[in-house]
C-alpha atoms as one frame of an Amber mdcrd trajectory, in Angstrom:
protein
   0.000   0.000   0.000   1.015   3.485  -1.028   0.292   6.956   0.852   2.161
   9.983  -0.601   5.596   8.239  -1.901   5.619   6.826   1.700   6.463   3.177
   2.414   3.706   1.460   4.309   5.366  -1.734   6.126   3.735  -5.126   5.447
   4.214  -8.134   7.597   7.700  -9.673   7.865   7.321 -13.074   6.100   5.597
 -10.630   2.712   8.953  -8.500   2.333  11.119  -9.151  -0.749  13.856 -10.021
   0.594  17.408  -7.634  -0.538  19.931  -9.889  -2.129  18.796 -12.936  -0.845
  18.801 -11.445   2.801  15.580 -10.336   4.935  15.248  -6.634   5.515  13.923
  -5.527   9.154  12.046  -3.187  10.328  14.568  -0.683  11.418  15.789  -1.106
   7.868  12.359  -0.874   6.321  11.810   2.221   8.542  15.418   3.398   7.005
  14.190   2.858   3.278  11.031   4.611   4.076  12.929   7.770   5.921  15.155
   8.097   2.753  12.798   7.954   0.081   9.998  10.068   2.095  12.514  13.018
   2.990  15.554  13.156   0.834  14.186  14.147  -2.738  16.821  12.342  -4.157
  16.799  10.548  -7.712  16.368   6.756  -7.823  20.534   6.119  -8.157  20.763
   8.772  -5.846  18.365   6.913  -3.692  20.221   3.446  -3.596  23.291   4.625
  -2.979  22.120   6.740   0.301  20.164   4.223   1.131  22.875   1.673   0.758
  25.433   3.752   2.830  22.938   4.297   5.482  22.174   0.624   5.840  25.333
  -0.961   5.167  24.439  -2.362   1.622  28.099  -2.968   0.892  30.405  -5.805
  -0.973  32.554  -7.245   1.002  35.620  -4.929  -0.406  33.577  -1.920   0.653
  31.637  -0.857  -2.365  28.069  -0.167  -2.483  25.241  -2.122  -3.598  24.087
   0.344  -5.573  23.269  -1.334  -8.819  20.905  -4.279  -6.596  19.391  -1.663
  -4.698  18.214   0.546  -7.538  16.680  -3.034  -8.616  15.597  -3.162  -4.921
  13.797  -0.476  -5.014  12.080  -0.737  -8.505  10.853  -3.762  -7.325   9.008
  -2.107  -4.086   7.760   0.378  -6.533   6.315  -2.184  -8.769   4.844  -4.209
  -5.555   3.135  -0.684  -4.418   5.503  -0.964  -1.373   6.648   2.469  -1.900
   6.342   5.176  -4.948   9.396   6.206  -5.971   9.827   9.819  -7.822   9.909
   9.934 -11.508  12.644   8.939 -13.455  15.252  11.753 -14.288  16.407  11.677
 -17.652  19.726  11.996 -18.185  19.809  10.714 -21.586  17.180   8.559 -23.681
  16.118   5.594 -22.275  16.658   2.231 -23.568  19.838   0.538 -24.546  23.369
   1.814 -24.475  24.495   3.746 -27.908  26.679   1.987 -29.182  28.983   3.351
 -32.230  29.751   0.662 -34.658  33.998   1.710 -35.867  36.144   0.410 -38.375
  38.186  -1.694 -35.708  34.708  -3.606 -35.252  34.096  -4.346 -38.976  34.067
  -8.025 -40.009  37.223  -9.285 -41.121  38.317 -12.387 -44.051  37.618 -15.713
 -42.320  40.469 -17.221 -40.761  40.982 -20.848 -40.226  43.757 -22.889 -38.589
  44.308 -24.616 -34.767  45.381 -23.133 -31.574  49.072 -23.247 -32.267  48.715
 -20.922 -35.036  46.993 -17.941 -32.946  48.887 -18.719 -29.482  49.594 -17.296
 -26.924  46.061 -16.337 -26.144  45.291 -13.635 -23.346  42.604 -11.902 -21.461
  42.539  -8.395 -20.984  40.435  -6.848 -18.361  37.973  -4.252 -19.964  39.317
  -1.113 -17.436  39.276   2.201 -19.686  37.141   3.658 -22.230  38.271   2.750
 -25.252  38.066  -1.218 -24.392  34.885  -0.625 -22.991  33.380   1.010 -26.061
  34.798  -2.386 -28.319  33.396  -4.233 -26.476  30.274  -3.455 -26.340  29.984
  -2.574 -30.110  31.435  -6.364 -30.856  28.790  -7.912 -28.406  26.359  -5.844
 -30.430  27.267  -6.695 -33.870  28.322 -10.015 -33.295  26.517 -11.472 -30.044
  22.774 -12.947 -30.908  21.381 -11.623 -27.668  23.493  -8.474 -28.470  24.652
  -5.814 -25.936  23.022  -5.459 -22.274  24.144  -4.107 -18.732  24.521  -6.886
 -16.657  22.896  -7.296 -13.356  25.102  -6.900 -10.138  28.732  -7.381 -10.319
  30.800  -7.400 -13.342  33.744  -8.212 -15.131  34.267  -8.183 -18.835  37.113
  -8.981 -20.967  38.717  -8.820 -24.773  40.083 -12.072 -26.193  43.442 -11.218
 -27.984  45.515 -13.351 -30.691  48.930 -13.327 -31.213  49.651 -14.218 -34.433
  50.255 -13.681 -37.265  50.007 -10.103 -35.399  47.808  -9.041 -32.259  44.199
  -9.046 -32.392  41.188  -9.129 -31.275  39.183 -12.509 -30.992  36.158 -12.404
 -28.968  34.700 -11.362 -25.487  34.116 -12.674 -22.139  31.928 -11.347 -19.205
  31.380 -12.377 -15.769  28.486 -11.434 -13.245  26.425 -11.920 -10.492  25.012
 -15.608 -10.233  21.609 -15.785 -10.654  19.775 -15.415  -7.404  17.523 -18.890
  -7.674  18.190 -21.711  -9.788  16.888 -25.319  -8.429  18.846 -27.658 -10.869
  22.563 -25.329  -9.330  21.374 -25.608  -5.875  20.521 -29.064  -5.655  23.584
 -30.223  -7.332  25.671 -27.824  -4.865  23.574 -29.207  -2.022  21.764 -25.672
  -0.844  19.269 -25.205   1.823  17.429 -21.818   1.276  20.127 -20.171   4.558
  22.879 -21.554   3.205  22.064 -20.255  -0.435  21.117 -16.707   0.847  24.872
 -16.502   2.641  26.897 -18.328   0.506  25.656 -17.091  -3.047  28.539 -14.278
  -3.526  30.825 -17.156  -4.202  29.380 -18.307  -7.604  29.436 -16.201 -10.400
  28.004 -16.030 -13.672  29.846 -16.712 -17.076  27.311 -14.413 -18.937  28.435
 -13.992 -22.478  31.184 -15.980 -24.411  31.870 -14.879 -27.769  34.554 -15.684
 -30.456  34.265 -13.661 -33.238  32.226 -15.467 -36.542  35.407 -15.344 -38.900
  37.742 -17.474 -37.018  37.312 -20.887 -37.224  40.191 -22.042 -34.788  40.089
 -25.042 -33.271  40.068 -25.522 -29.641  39.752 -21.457 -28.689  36.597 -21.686
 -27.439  37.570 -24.282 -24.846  41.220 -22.919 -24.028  39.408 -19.504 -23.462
  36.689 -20.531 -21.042  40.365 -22.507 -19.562  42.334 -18.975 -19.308  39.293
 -17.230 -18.124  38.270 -19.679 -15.085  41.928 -18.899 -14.124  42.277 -15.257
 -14.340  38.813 -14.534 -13.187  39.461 -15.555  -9.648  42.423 -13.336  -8.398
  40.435 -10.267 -10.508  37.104 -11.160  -9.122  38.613 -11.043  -5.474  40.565
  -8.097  -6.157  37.161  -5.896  -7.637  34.965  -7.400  -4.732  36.551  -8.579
  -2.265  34.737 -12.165  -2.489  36.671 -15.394  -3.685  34.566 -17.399  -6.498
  34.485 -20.992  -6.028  31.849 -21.964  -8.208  31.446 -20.721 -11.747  27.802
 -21.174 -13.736  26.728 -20.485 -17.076  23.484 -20.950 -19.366  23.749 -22.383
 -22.942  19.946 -22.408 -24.804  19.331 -25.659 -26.118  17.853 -24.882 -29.598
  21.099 -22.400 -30.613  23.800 -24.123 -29.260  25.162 -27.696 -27.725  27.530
 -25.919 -25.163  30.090 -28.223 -26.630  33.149 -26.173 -25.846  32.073 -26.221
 -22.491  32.392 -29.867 -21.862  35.553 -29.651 -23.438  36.786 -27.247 -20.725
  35.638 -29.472 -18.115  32.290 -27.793 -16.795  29.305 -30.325 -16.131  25.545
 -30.245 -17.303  23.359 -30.552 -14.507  20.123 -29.419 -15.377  18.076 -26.566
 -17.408  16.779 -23.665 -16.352  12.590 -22.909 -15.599  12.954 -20.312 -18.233
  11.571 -17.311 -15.424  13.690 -15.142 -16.487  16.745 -13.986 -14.089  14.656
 -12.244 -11.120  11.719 -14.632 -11.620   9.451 -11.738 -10.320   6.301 -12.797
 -11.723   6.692 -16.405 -11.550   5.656 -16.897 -15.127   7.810 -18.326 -18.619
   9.847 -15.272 -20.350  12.473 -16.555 -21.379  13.784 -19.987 -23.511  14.964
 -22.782 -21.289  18.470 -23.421 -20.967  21.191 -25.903 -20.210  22.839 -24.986
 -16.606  26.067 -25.856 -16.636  28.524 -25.671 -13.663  32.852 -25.237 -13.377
  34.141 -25.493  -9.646  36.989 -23.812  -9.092  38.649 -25.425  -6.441  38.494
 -28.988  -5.448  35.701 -28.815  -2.062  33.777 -26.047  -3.576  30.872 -27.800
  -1.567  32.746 -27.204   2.038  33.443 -23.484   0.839  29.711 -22.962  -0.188
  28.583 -23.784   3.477  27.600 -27.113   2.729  27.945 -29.751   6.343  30.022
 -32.401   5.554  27.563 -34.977   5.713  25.270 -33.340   3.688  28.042 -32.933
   1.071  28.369 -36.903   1.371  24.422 -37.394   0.330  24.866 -34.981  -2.439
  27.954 -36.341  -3.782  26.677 -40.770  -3.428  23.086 -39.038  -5.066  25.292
 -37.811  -8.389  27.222 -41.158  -8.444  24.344 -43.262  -9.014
């Protein structure tokens, strides 16, 4: 219920929870202070409300990004009325600029020996970030889109016969709910809520359509598990032991994946990522899964002998 852009607090069990975590009512009384009295815009809004609550990473950055999700969905629930969207620029999808260094090249053929060494580079200044998103555009089918949460994105580059550029990789947030992930890990609903920081998302892959080199696919998805860790900790302060991906089953077979090692274990409901309406929006998928170290179970709170069930259940 809605009086005047005021919050009106429901009963505990009805609050959407924030990241997985429930909200109180001195925080609900917090969210409700903020958006009544500050006359702030809505990322102005999740980041106070963030720093007055404690919203943070656990390297110290804000949860801004979530909470401006957060709050949207309050807004949608009629939990609160935010104020109108300020328009900073038109609304909708990044502009992208499609450039010459983007431009489909001659098709290129060969193995992995004839492009090595391969290496990631960590999208960290402008000009990186603006290829990248124009070759996800041209090049990716579900093209370019801001991922949800925490990010990290990176350019594939070739070495020979000269340096170039061969694809793109981005991590993010894992999603927040995914039955066929948390019963393989072994999850109670606690457990998931606490531990899900340590699993992240490998949410696009792409090698550019011209080269046709065998085994990059798989030696990237290799590299990346590898860098992705140290980087991952070093942005957010939280160790990945888990990484997850989602491969649709009428485009693709996820074949490189296999070959790098990462395991099928179920499909997706096809919800959508924030499932918010609890109806089909999206194609179902294959869920596939990479640990990253060799317990991953132990290190995603999972009791020993619980891990010991889960682990005789996949066996059979």
């Amino acid at each position: 219920m809605t009086q005047a852009g005021r919050v009106v607090v429901g009963t505990g069990p009805a609050r959407p929870r924030f990241c997985g975590t429930p909200v109180t009512d001195e925080e609900w009384e917090v969210v409700r202070e903020i958006v009544d009295s500050c006359g702030l815009s809505r990322h102005e809004l999740a980041r106070t409300i963030c720093e007055g609550l404690g919203w943070v990473r656990a390297n110290g950055g804000l949860k801004a990004r979530e909470c401006y999700e957060y709050l949207e969905l309050l807004d949608a629930k009629g939990l609160l009325k935010l104020p109108p969207r300020q328009e900073q620029r038109p609304r909708g999808r990044t502009s992208i600029v499609f450039t010459e260094a983007g431009r489909e090249q001659a098709r290129r053929e060969g193995d992995l020996a004839s492009v090595a060494p391969v290496a990631l580079g960590l999208v960290s200044n402008a000009g990186d970030r603006a290829l990248w998103r124009e070759l996800v555009e041209r090049y990716h089918y579900l093209g370019h889109r801001v991922a949800f949460g925490a990010q990290l994105r990176y350019l594939i580059w070739i070495s020979q016969p000269q340096r170039a550029v061969a694809g793109c990789v981005q991590f993010s947030s894992a999603a927040r709910r995914l039955a066929a992930r948390d019963h393989f890990i072994g999850w109670d609903e606690p457990t998931r809520q606490a531990k899900l920081p340590r699993v992240v998302n490998n949410s696009r892959l792409l090698l550019l359509p011209w080269l046709s080199i065998k085994g990059l696919a798989s030696h990237v998805l290799s590299l990346s598990a590898k860098v992705v860790v140290e980087d991952w900790q070093e942005a957010y302060g939280v160790r990945p032991v888990l990484l997850e991906t989602f491969v649709e089953r009428d485009r693709f077979e996820g074949t490189c994946y296999l070959a790098a090692n990462w395991e099928e274990v179920g499909e997706t409901a096809g919800r959508g990522r924030m499932d918010r309406h609890n109806r089909a929006s999206e194609p179902k998928k294959k869920c596939l899964v990479y640990p990253l170290v060799r317990d991953f179970r132990r290190h995603l709170g999972v009791s020993r002998s619980k891990r010991a069930g889960v682990e005789e259940r996949l066996a059979r």
